[in-house]
C-alpha positions in Angstrom: 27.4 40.8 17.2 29.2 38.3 15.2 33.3 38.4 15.1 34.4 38.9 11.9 37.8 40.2 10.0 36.5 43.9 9.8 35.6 44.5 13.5 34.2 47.8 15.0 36.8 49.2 17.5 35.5 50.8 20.3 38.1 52.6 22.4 37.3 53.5 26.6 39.2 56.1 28.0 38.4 56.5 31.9 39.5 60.2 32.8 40.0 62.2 35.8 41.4 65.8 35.3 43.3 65.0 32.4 42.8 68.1 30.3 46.3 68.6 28.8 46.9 65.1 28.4 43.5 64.5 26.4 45.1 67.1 24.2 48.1 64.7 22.9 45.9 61.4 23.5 42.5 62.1 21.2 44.2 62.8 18.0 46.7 60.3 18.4 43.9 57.9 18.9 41.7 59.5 15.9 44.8 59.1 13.6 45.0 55.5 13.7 44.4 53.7 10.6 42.3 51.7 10.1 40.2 54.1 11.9 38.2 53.5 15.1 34.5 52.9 15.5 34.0 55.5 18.5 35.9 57.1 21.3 34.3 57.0 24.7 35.8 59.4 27.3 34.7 58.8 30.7 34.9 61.4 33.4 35.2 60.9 37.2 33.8 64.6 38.0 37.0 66.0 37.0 37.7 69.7 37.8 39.9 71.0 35.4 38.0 71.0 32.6 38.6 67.9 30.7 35.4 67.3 29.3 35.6 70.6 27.7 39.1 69.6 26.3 37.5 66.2 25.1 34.8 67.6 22.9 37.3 70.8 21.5 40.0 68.6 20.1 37.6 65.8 18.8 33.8 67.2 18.4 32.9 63.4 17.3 34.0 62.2 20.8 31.4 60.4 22.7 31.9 61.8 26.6 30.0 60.2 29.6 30.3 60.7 33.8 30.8 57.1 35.5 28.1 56.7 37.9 30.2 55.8 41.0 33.9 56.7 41.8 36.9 54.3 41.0 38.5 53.5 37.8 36.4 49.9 37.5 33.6 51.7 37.7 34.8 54.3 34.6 35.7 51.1 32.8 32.5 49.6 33.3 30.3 52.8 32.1 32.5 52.5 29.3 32.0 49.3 28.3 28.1 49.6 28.5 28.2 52.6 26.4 30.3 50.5 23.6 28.4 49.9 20.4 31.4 48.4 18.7 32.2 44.8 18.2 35.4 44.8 20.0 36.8 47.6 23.2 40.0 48.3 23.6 40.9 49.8 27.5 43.3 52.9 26.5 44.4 55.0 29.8 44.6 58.6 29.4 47.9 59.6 30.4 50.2 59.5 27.4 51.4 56.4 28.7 50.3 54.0 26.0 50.7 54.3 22.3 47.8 54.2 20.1 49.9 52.8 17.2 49.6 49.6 19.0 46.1 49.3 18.6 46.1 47.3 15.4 48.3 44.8 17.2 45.5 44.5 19.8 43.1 43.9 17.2 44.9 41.8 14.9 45.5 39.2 18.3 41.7 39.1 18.6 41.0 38.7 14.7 43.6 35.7 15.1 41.1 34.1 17.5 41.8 35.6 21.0 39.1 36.1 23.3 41.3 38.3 25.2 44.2 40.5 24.2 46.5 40.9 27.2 49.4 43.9 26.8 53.1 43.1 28.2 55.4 45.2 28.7 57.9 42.0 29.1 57.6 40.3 26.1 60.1 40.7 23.2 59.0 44.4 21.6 57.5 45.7 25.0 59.2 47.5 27.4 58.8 50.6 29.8 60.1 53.9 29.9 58.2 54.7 33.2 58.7 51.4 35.7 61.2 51.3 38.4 63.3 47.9 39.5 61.0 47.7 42.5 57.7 47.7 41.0 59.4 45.5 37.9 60.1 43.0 41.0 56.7 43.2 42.6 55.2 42.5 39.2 57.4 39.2 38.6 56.1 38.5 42.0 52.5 38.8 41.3 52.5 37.5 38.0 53.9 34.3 40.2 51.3 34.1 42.1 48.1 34.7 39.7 50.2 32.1 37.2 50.0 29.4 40.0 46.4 30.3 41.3 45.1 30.3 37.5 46.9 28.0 35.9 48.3 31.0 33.4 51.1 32.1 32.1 51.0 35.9 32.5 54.0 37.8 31.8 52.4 41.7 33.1 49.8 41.2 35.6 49.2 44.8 36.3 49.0 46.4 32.6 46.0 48.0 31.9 46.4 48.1 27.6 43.8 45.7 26.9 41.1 44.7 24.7 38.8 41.9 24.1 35.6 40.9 22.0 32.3 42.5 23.6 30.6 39.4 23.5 32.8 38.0 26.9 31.0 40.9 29.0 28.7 38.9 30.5 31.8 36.4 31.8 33.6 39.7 33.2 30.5 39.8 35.4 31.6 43.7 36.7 29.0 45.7 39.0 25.8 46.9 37.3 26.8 50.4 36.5 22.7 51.6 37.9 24.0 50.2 41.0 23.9 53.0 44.0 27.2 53.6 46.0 27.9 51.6 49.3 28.1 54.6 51.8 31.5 53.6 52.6 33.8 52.5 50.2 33.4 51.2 46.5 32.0 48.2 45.0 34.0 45.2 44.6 35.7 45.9 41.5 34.7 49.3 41.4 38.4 50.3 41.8 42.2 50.5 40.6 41.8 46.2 41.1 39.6 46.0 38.1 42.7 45.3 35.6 43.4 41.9 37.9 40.0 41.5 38.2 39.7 40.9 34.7 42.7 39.4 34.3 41.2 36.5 36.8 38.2 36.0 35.4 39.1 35.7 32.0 41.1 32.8 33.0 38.9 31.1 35.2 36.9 30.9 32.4 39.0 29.0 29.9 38.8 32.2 27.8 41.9 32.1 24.9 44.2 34.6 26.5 47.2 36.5 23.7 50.0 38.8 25.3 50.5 42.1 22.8 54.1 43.5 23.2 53.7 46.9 24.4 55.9 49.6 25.3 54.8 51.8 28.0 55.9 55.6 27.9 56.5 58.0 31.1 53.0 60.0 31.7 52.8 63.5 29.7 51.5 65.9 32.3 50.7 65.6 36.0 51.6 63.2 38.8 50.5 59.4 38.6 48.3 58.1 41.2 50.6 54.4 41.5 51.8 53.4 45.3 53.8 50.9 45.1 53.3 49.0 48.3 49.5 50.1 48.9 48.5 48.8 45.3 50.8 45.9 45.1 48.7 44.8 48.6 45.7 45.1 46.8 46.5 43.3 44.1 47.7 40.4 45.9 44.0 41.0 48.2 42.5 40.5 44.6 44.0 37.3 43.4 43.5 35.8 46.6 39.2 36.9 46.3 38.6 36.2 42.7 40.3 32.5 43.8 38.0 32.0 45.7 35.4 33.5 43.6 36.3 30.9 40.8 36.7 27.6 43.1 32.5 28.6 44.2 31.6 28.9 40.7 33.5 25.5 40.2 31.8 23.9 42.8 28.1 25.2 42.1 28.9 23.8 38.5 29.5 20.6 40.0 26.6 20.5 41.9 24.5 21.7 39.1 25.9 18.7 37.2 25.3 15.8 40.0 21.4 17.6 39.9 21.3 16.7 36.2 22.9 13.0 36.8 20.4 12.1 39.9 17.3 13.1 37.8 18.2 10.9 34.9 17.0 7.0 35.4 20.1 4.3 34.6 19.8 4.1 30.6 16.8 6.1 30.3 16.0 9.2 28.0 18.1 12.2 29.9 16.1 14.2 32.0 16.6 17.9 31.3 16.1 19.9 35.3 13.2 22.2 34.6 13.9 25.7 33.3 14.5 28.3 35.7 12.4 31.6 36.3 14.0 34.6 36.9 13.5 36.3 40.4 10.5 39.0 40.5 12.9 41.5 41.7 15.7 40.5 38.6 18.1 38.9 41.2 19.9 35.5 41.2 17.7 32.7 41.0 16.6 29.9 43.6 19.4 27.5 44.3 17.4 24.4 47.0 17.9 21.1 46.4 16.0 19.1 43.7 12.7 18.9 44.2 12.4 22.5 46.5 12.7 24.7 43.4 14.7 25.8 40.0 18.4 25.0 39.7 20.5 27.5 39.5 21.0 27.7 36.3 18.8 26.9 32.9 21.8 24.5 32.0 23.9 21.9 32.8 27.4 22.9 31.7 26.9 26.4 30.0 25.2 24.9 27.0 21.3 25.2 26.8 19.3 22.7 28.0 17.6 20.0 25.8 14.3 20.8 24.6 11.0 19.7 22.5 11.9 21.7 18.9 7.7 22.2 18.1 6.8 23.9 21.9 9.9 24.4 23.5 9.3 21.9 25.9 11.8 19.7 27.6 11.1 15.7 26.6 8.7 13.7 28.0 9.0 10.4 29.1 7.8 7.1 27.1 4.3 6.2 27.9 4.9 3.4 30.7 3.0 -0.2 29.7 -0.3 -0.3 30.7 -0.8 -2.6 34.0 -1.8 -6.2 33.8 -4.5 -7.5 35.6 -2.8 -11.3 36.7 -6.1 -12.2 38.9 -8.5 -11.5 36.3 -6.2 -13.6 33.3 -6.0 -16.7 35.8 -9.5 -16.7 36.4 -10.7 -16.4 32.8 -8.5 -19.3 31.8 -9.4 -21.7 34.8 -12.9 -21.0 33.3 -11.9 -22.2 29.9 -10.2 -25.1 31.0 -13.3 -26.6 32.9 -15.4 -26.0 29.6 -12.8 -27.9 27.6 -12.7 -31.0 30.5 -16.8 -31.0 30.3 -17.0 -31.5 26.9 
């Protein structure tokens, strides 16, 4: 895909028996102008009949089950089954207003990579938070803002959206993946809105805060606990810290490979390309000389290589030797002639 000024909008809505609410949501969604590319509903085995509420209220509705259990792992099913240019992650609640979805847009038109929803910026607000989660979220923003380097006003909003060409830097569990037997997949869960929120900034990704005003759920209970998931969250910034100071460091070291295989004001040596594992896994990592790097480039740009056969550069054919003995002893040889005659 290429980003351009008309994108297609793709909007994921992770579900788990939210029947009457998808009632309220879908055609609110439907009714924006300009009009969506697709809306993908994604159900956790719900119970109560929400994918039969789906697929009455909107017949074009594009409805898929998540292959594991937690809310990352609805996300990413999502995500994969996007064919638009941008996603936009829209809960299913009530809570968020699709009328902000041109906002979201318009941020990423205006050359976001990732379009960040606040609740605490002038023109957001919150019908729905209390004064002790609005405190624990000034604390965690604190935090992930001094790990990261950001300047995150709402750390734990989920209204979001973002081109689809930063997938691959979001880096979530392969949705084909099968289920640990106990518990979820990193990132499988509710952490997946920090997770994100991480990794977009550990990767220099342009980051825009949307005002957004959050509204009190329609119908049912919400799932928040405010101690348990505030824990988690903190458990979160703390792993993808030290998720991002490894991928610093093998960066580094990928780097210094590079430097020590090119001679002191010589042609640039490109480290040979790297082929993929026979069972699609990472790739070989030993030191120079043992095998691949770890990556096929040297700072995320791709490597240097001969235009005609895609080969990297070769060398300049060294001088051919000089035989000194053989030189002397034909021009001894000479001399003598010259002194005899």
């Amino acid at each position: 895909m290429q980003r351009n000024g008309n994108p297609r909008v793709s909007v994921v809505v992770p579900t788990r028996n939210e029947a009457r609410n998808l009632e309220v949501v879908l055609p609110a969604i439907a009714a924006v102008r300009p009009a969506v590319h697709e809306i993908i509903v994604v159900d956790g085995n719900s119970v109560d009949g929400t994918v039969e509420a789906a697929q009455r209220v909107l017949p074009w509705v594009k409805v898929i089950t998540q292959t594991r259990k937690g809310k990352g792992n609805a996300m990413a099913c999502g995500f994969a089954a996007a064919t638009g240019d941008l996603i936009v992650m829209f809960d299913a609640d009530g809570s968020a207003d699709p009328a902000e979805i041109p906002a979201f847009v318009r941020a990423l038109i205006d050359g976001a990579d990732f379009a960040k929803g606040s609740r605490f910026v002038r023109g957001g607000g919150s019908d729905d938070i209390t004064l002790l989660r609005k405190t624990g979220n000034a604390g965690l923003n604190g935090v992930a803002n001094a790990l990261f380097g950001t300047s995150y006003t709402d750390l734990c909003y989920g209204y979001n959206a973002f081109w689809i060409d930063i997938l691959p830097v979001l880096d979530l569990p392969p949705i084909d993946a099968p289920a640990p037997p106990e518990g979820m997949l990193w990132g499988d869960g509710f952490e997946i809105e920090t997770v994100l929120n991480c990794r977009v900034a550990a990767a220099g990704l342009k980051i825009t805060e949307v005002p957004s005003m959050e509204r009190e759920r329609i119908f049912g209970q919400s799932n928040l606990r405010t101690f348990a998931d505030g824990t988690r969250v903190l458990r979160t910034l703390a792993a993808e810290r030290r998720r991002a100071l490894r991928g610093r460091a093998e960066k580094v070291q990928v780097e210094e490979q590079a430097r020590a295989l090119t001679p002191a004001g010589g042609i640039p040596v490109v480290p040979p390309l790297a082929e993929p594992a026979s069972n699609g896994g990472p790739i070989s990592t030993g030191p120079i000389g043992a095998g691949p790097l770890s990556t096929g480039s040297l700072n995320g740009a791709a490597p240097v290589a001969d235009p005609v056969n895609g080969r990297r550069p070769m060398p300049p054919p060294r001088p051919a030797p000089v035989d000194r003995e053989g030189r002397d002893s034909v021009a001894l040889r000479f001399a003598l002639e010259e002194e005899a005659s």
